[in-house]
C-alpha positions in Angstrom: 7.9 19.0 -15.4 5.8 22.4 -15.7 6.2 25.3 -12.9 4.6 27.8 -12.2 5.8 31.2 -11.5 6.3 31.7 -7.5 6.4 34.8 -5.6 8.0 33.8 -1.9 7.0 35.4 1.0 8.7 35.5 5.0 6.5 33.0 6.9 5.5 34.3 9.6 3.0 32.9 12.8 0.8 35.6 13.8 -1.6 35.9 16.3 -5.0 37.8 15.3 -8.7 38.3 17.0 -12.6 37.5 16.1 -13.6 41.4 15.1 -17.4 40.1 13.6 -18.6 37.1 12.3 -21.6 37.5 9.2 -23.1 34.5 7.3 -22.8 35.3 4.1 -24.8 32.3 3.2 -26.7 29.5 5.5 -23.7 27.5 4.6 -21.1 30.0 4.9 -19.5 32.0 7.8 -17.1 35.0 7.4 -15.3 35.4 10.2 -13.2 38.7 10.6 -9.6 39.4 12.1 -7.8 42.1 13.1 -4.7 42.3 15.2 -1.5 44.3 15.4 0.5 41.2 13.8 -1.3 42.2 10.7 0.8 44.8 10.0 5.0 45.0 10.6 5.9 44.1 14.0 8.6 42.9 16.3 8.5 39.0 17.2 8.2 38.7 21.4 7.6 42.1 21.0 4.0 42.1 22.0 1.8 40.7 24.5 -1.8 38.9 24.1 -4.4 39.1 27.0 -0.8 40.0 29.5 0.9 36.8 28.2 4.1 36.8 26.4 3.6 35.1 22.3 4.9 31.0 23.1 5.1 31.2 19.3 8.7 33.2 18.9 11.5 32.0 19.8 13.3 35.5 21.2 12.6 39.0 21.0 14.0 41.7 18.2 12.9 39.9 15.2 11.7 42.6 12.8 8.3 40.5 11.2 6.9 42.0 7.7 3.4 43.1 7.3 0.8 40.5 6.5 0.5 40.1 2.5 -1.9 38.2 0.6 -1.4 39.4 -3.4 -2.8 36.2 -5.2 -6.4 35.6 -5.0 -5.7 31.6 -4.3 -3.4 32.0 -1.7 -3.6 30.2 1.7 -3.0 30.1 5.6 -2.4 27.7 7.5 -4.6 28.3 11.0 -3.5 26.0 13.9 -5.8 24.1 16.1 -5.2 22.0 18.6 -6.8 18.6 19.5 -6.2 19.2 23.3 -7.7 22.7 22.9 -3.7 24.2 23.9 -2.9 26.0 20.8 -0.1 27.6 22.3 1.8 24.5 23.1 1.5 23.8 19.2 2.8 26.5 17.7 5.9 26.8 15.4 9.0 28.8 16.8 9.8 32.0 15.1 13.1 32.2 13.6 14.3 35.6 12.1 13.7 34.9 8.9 11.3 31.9 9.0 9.7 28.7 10.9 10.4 26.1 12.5 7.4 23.4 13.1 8.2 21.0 16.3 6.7 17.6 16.5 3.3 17.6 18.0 1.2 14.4 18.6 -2.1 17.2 19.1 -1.5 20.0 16.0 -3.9 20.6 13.9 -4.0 22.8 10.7 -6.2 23.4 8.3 -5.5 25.8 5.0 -7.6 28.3 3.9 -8.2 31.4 1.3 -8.0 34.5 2.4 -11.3 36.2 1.4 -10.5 39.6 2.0 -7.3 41.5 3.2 -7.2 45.7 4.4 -3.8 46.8 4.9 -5.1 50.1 6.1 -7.9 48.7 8.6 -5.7 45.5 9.4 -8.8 43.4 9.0 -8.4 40.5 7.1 -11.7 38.1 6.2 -11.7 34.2 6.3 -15.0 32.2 4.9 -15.8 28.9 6.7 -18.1 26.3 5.2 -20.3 25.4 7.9 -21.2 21.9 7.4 -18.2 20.2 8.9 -16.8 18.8 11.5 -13.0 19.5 11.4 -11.6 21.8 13.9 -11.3 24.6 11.5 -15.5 24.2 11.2 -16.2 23.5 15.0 -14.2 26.7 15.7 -15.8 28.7 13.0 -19.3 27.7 14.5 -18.8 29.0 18.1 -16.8 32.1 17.2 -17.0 35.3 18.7 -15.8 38.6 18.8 -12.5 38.2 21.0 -11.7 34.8 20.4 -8.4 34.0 19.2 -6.4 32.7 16.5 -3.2 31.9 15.2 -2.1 31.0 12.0 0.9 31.0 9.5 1.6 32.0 5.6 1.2 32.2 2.8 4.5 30.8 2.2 4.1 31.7 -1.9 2.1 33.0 -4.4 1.4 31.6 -8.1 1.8 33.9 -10.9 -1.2 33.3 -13.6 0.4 33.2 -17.0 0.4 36.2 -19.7 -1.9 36.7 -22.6 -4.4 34.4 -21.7 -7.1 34.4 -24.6 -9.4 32.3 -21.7 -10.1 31.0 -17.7 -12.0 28.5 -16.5 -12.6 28.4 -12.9 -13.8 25.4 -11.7 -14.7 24.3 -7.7 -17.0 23.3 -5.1 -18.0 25.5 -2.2 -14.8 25.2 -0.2 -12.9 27.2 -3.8 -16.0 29.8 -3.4 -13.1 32.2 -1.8 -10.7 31.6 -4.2 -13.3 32.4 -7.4 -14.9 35.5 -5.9 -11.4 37.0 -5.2 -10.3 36.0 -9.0 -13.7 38.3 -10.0 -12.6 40.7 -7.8 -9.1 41.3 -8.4 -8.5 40.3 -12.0 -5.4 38.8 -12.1 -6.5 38.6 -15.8 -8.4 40.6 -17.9 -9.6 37.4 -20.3 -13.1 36.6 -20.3 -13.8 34.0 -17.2 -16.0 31.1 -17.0 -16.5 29.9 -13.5 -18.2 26.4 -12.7 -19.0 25.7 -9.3 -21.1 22.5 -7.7 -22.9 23.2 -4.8 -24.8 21.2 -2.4 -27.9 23.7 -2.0 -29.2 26.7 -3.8 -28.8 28.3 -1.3 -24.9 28.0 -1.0 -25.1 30.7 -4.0 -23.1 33.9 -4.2 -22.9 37.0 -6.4 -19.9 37.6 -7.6 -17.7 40.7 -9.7 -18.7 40.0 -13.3 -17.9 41.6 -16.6 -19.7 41.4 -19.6 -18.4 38.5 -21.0 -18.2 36.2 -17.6 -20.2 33.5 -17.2 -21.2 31.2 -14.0 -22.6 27.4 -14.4 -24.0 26.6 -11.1 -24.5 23.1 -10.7 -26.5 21.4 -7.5 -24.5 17.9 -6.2 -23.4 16.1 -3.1 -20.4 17.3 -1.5 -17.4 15.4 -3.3 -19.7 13.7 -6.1 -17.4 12.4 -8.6 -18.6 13.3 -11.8 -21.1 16.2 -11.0 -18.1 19.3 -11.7 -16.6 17.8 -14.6 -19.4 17.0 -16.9 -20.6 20.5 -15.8 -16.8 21.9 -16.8 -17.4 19.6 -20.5 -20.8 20.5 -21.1 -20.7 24.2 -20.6 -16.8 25.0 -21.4 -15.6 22.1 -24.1 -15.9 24.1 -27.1 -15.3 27.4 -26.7 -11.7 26.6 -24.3 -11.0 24.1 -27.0 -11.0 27.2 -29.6 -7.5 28.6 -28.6 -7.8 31.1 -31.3 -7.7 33.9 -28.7 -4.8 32.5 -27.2 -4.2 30.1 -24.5 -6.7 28.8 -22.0 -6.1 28.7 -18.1 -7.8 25.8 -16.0 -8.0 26.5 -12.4 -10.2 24.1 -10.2 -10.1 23.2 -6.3 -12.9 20.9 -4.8 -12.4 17.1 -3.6 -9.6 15.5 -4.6 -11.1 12.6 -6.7 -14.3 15.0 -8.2 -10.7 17.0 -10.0 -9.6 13.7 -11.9 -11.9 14.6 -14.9 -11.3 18.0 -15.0 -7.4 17.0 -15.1 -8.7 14.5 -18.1 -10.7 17.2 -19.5 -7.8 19.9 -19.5 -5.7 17.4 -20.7 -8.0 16.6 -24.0 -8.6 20.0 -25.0 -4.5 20.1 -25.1 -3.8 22.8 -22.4 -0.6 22.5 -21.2 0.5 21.9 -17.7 2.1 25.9 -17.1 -1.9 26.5 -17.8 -3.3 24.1 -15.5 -3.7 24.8 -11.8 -6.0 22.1 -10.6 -5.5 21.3 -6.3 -7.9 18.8 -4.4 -8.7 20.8 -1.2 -10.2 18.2 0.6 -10.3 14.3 0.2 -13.3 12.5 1.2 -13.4 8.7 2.0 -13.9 6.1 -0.5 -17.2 4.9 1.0 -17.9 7.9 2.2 -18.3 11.1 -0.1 -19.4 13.9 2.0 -17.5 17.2 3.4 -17.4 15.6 7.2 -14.6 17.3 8.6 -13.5 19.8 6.1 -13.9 23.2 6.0 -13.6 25.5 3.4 -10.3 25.6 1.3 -9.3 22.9 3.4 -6.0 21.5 1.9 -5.1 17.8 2.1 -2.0 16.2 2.3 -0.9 13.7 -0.6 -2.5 11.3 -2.0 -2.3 7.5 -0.8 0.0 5.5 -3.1 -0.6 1.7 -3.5 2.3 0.1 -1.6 2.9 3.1 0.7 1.8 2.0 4.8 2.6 5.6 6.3 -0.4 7.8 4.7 -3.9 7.4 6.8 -7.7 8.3 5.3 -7.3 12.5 5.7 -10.2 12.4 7.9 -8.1 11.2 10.6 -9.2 7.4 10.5 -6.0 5.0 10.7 -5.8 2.4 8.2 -7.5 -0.8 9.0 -5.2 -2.9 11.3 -4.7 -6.3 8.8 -4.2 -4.0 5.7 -0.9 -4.6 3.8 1.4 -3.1 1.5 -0.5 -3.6 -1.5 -4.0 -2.9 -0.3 -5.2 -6.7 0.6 -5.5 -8.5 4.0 -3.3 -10.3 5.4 -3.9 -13.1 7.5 -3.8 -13.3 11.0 -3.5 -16.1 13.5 -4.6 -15.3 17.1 -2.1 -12.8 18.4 0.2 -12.8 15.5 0.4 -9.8 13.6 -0.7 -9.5 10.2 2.4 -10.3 7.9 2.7 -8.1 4.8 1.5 -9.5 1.5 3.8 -9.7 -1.6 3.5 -6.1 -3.5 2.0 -7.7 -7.1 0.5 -4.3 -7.3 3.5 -2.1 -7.1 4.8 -3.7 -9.5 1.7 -4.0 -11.7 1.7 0.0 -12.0 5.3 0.3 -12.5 5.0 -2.4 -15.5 1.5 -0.5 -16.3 3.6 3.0 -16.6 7.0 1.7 -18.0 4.9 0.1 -20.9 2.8 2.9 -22.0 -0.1 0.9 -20.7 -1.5 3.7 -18.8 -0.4 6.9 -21.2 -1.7 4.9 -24.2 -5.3 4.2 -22.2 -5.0 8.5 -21.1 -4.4 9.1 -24.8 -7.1 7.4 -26.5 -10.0 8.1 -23.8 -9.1 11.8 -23.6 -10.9 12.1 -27.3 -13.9 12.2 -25.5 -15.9 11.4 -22.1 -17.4 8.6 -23.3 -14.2 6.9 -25.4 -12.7 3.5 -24.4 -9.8 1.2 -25.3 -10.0 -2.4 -25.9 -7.9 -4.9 -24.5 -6.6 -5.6 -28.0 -6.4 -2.1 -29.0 -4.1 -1.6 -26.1 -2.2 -4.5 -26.6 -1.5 -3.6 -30.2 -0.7 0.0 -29.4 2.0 -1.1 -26.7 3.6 -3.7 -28.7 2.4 -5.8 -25.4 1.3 -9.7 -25.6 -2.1 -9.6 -25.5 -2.3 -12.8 -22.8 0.3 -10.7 -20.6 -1.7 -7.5 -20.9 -4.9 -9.4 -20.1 -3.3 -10.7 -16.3 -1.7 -7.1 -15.8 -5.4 -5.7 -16.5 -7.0 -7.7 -13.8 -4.3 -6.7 -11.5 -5.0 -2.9 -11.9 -8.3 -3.0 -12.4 -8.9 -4.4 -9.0 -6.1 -1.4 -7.8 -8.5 1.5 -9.4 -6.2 2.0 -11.9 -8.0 1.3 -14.7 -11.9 0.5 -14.6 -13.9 -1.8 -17.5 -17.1 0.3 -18.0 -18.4 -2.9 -19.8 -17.5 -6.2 -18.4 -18.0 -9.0 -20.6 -19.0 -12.7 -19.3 -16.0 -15.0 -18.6 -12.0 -13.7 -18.2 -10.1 -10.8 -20.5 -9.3 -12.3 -23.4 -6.2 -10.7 -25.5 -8.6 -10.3 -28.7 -12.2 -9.4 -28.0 -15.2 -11.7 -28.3 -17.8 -9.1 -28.6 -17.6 -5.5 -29.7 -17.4 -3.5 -26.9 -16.9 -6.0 -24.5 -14.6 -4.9 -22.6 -13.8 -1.3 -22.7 -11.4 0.2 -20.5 -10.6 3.9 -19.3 -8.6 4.9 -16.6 -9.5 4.3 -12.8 -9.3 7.2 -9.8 -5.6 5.9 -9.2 -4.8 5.7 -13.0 -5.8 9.6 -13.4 -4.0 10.2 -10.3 -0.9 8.5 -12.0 -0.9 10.2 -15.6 -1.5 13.6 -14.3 1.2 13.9 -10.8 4.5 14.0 -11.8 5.6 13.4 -8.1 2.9 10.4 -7.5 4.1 8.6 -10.9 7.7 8.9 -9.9 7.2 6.6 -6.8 6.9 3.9 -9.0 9.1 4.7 -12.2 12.0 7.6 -10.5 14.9 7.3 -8.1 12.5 6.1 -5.3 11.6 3.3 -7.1 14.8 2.1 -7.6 15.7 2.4 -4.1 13.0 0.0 -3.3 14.0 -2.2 -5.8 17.6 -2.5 -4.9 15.9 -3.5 -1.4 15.6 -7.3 -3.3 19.8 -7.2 -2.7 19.5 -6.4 0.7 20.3 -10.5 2.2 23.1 -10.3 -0.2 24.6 -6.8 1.2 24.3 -8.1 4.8 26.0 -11.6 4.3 28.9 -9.6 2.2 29.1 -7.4 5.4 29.0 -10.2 7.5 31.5 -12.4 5.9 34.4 -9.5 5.6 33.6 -8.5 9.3 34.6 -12.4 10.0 37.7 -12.1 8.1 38.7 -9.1 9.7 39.6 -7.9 6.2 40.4 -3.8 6.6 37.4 -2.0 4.7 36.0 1.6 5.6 32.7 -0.1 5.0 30.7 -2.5 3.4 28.6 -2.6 -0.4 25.0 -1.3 0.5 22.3 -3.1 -1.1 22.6 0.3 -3.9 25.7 -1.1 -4.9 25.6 -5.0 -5.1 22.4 -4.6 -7.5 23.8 -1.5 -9.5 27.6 -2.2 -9.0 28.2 1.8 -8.2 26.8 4.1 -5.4 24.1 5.7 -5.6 25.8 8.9 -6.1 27.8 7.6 -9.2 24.5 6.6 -10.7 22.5 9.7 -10.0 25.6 11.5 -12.0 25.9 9.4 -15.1 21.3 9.8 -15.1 19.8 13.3 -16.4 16.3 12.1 -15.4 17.0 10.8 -11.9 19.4 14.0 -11.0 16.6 16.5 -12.7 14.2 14.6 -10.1 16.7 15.7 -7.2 16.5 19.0 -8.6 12.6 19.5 -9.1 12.3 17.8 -5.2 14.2 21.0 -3.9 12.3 23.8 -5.4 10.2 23.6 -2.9 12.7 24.9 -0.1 12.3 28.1 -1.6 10.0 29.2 0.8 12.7 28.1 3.6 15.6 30.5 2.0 13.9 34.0 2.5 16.4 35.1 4.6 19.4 33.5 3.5 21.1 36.5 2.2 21.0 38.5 5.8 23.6 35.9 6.8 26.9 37.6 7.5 29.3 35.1 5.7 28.1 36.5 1.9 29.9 39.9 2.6 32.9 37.9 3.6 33.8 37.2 -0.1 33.9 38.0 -3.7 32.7 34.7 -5.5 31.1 31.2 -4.3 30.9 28.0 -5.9 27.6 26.7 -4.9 27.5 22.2 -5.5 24.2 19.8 -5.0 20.8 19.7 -6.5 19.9 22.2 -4.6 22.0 24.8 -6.1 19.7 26.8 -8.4 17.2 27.4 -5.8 20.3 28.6 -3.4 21.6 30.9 -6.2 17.7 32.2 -6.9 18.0 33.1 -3.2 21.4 35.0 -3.1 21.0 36.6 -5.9 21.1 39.9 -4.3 24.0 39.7 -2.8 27.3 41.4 -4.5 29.0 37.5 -4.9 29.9 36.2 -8.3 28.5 33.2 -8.4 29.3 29.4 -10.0 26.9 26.1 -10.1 30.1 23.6 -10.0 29.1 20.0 -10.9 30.1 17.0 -13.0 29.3 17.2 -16.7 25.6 15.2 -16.4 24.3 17.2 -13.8 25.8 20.4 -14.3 23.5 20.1 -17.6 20.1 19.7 -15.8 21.2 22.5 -13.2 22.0 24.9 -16.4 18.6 23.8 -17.6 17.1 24.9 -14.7 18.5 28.0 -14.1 16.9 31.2 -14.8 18.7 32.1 -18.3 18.4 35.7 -17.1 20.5 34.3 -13.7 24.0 36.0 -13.4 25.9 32.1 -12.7 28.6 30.9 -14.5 28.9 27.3 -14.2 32.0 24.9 -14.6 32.2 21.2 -14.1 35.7 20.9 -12.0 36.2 23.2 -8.7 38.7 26.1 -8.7 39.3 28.1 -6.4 36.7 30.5 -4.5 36.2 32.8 -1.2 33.3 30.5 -0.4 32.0 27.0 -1.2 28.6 25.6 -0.9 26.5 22.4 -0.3 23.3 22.6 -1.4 21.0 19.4 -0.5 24.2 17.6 -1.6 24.1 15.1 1.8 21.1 12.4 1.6 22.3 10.9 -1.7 26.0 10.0 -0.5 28.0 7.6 1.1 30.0 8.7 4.5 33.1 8.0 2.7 31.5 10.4 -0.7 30.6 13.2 1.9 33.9 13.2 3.4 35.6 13.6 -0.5 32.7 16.4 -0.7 34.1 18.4 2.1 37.5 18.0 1.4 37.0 19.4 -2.6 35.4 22.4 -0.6 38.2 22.4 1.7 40.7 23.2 -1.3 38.4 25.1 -2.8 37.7 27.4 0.0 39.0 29.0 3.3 35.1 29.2 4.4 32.0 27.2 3.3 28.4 26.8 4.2 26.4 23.4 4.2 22.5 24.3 3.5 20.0 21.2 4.0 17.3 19.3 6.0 19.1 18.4 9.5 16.4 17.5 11.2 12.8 16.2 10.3 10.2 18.5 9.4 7.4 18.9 12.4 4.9 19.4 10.1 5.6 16.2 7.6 5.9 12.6 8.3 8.7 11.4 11.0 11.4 9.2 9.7 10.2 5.7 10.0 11.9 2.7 10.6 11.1 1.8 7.1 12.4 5.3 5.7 16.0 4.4 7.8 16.2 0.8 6.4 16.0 2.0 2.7 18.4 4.9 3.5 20.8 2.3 5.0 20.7 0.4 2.1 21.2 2.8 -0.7 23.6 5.0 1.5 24.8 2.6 3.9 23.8 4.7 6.8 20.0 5.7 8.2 19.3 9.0 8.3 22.3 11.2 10.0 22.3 13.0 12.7 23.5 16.9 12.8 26.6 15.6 14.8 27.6 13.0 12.5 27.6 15.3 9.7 29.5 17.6 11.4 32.4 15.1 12.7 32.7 13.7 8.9 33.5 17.5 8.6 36.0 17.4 10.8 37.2 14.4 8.9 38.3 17.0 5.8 39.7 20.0 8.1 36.4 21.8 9.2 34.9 23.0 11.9 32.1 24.5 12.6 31.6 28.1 13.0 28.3 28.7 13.0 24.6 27.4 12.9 21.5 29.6 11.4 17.7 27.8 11.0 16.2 28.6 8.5 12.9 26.6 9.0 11.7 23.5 8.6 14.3 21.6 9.6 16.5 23.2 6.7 19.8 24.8 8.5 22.6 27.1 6.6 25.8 25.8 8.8 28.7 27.7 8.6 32.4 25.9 8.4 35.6 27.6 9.0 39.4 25.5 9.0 40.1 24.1 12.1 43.3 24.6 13.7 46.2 23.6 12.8 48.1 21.5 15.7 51.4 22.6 16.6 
């Protein structure tokens, strides 16, 4: 999977004031802040309107200045349902976050227009026509009024030696574009796209000579409107890479981005080039920007088969609607019971196959290009009958569409010519082009769900040794009768399933900022540093004096030297030695209670002192650990989802004790262990 080049930044809540609000346009508001906690300051160090800040956790805590150096960069401002920000608020920790659970938060991302570090004044644009909290509070603002909000956690690095950019959006990415003109984060000659409801949404913007602007005039969230815009004015000159490499940015609704993903994809640039985020998702039968402001940032996508997401505007799923999108039946006051998941499956078998890379392939040649039934059938070595029932299953999922319907059933070889010609769906884009959203149907999480099927056989094994009283530390999960090993033996015998582990904890990055101010690193001369989480953990001590190893078995010490930096200063070895200090990085959720006990103890003879880093407790901001979520855990671990004080006691199982306990944010702790006493 492509990355892109990250600068991290401290998160930081601050609280800022309205200083003037100016319509730039009749459908955009800039709103501008100011506020001490723009610049460096002290955490519980200040007071708003005589009231000590509910959003830090103690006083002392030296905060960095406000920084914004990537023209897309966003903030998250907090809102609050109830109209009591303050009770919402994440705790400052010294070096990051925390975010609580709250039934009333509200956030909403957005681009920071315009930033003086000399003036403290930073400017925010607000699309009008909304309704979400971020608009409401945008259109009744006033100079004094208050607001809080939080980030950037990161910044993206464009690539080098770009020979082209195409910047494409809708109003909400208006920010984002006129900041890229503005600041040139490259000096290659720009091409900016951008569909707007009105004329009179238009702005000037920073141009050189060889910049261009498409304006195009479309509904909010119209699904074809940007991209046939992006193809008409940018398909052959981007497709000419003679003055090196093109780089596609794009924000706008989620869906309207599918064809500028399919675009990108046919004119071959590669994912490191591609930067393409739906800010804001509008309802299936109902494409408008109700309740999104600008830059507003949505949450991920809804997968077929996956009950916990809701519509982003709020709505909750209809009552009676099961796990693979149909309803089930109800009977009076019983509850609707979930339907069999034919479509799951039918996009796992629709991916496994090359079903849905082969149909991405072929209709990538142009906008207007289609595969047959037959064609397909022949180019994935599929049975054309068997292909023909998987096709109605995901074309009635979205995930693939026939522009031209013939009379009567699919057939595996075509009547007519033409008759049934097939491209991909909104879900089938959505599935080629996100890594993350195809692996919940092909990667590890797949599999768990799949071993689920064993789960009657696991609990009558458990049952039936419990009867016989025969001695056992515990009982084959549901993992193990279906793969006969645990899921941690399996993950280290598979490159592909461990490298997912791997990619999954890049993203605590932003969490591990102040890592290295921990005490314990000046307490040694070398760590060995275990789990998939161990290149990110390195990254973040690399600034400390320790000599460094990445220990692991053979399999995944390979994907972690992969992923390392090659310019990284870690040795790496596949058995533990000895060391000052030994580390578990995300190196919990995957093992048994018997596997983490054997994990402590290695680091107990490797080490006289060792520090576990992982999630302990549930992110506030993310979804809370459903009954569901504990069911498959117990099945592929044997155990739901521990609690800090079980991990600690299996610990205490292999000679440790806890010394200390440092948050880091988002649920994400660095704990300390030191030998426990010996007894006399």
């Amino acid at each position: 999977m492509a990355h892109h080049a990250l600068v991290i930044h401290p998160l930081v809540v601050r609280c800022v004031r309205v200083a003037r609000v100016v319509d730039v346009t009749p459908r955009m508001r800039r709103i501008t802040l100011t506020g001490a906690q723009l610049g460096a300051f002290t955490s519980g160090g200040h007071e708003q309107s005589g009231h000590e800040q509910p959003g830090h956790e103690q006083p002392g805590h030296e905060q960095p200045a406000f920084a914004t150096p990537a023209f897309d960069d966003h903030v998250k401002l907090i809102f609050a349902a109830d109209g009591d920000v303050r009770s919402v608020l994440p705790k400052q920790l010294a070096h990051g976050i925390e975010w609580g659970p709250s039934l009333t938060r509200q956030g909403r991302d957005y681009t920071p227009r315009r930033f003086d570090s000399e003036r403290l004044e930073l400017d925010l644009d607000f699309v009008l026509h909304g309704d979400g909290p971020a608009a409401a509070w945008a259109q009744h603002a006033k100079p004094g009024d208050e607001l809080w909000f939080a980030g950037p956690k990161s910044s993206t690095v464009i690539p080098a030696d770009l020979g082209r950019v195409l910047l494409a959006g809708d109003e909400t990415a208006l920010p984002a574009i006129a900041r890229f003109f503005e600041e040139r984060p490259s000096n290659a000659p720009v091409h900016a796209v951008i569909a707007v409801p009105d004329p009179a949404a238009k702005q000037r913007f920073a141009l050189r000579e060889d910049d261009e602007v498409t304006w195009v005039i479309a509904e909010p969230g119209d699904p074809d409107a940007l991209a046939e815009a992006v193809a008409e004015a940018c398909g052959a000159a981007f497709a000419d890479s003679a003055d090196g490499a093109p780089f596609v940015w794009a924000a706008a609704e989620s869906r309207s981005l599918l064809a500028v993903r399919r675009f990108a994809r046919a004119i071959g640039v590669p994912k490191s080039h591609t930067n393409i985020t739906g800010y804001w998702h509008a309802p299936q039968d109902r494409r408008s920007a109700s309740g999104v402001g600008a830059n507003a940032v949505v949450g991920d996508p809804v997968l077929l088969g996956d009950s916990r997401h809701t519509p982003d505007d709020g709505e909750p799923s209809h009552a009676n609607a099961s796990a693979d999108g149909t309803a089930g039946h109800t009977d009076g006051d019983v509850r609707a019971l979930p339907a069999q998941p034919v479509h799951w499956f039918a996009v796992r078998a629709a991916l496994l196959t090359g079903v849905l890379d082969s149909v991405a392939e072929t209709t990538a040649r142009s906008r207007h290009a289609t595969i047959s039934p037959g064609e397909l059938a022949a180019a994935c070595d599929i049975d054309p009958e068997a292909l023909s029932a998987l096709v109605r299953v995901l074309i009635e999922s979205d995930v693939l569409v026939n522009i031209a319907p013939a009379v009567g059933e699919f057939a595996g070889e075509d009547t007519q010519e033409g008759a049934h010609a097939l491209r991909l769906g909104s879900l089938g884009e959505l599935l080629v082009d996100d890594d993350h959203v195809r692996e919940q149907y092909t990667g590890l999480a797949a599999e768990q769900m799949l071993a689920l099927a064993a789960l009657p056989a696991a609990l009558r094994i458990g049952a039936g040794q419990r009867q016989a009283s025969r001695p056992a530390s515990r009982f084959p999960t549901a993992w193990e009768v279906t793969h006969r090993s645990t899921l941690l033996e399996y993950l280290v015998s598979n490159s592909d399933e461990y490298a997912e582990l791997v990619d999954d904890t890049a993203q605590a990055a932003h969490v591990l900022t102040g890592l290295r101010s921990q005490s314990i690193w000046s307490e040694g001369v070398t760590a060995a540093i275990t789990g998939p989480g161990a290149v990110v953990v390195s990254d973040a001590l690399a600034a400390t004096p320790l000599a460094l190893t990445i220990v692991a078995q053979p399999v995944p010490l390979a994907v972690l030297r992969e992923a390392s930096d090659a310019a990284a200063r870690c040795e790496f070895a596949s058995e533990w030695s000895r060391h000052d200090l030994a580390v578990a990085a995300c190196d919990l959720e995957h093992r048994t209670d018997t596997e983490v006990r054997e994990l402590f103890a290695a680091m107990r003879a490797s080490a006289s002192r060792a520090v576990v880093i992982d999630q302990f407790t549930p992110d506030g901001l993310g979804e809370s650990r459903s009954a569901a979520d504990a069911l498959v855990s117990h099945a592929t671990i044997g155990t739901a989802h521990r609690s800090p004080e079980s991990v600690f006691e299996l610990a205490a199982q292999a000679g440790w004790v806890v010394r200390a306990r440092h948050r880091l944010g988002w649920g994400v702790e660095s704990v300390e262990l030191a030998p426990a006493p010996q007894t006399p």
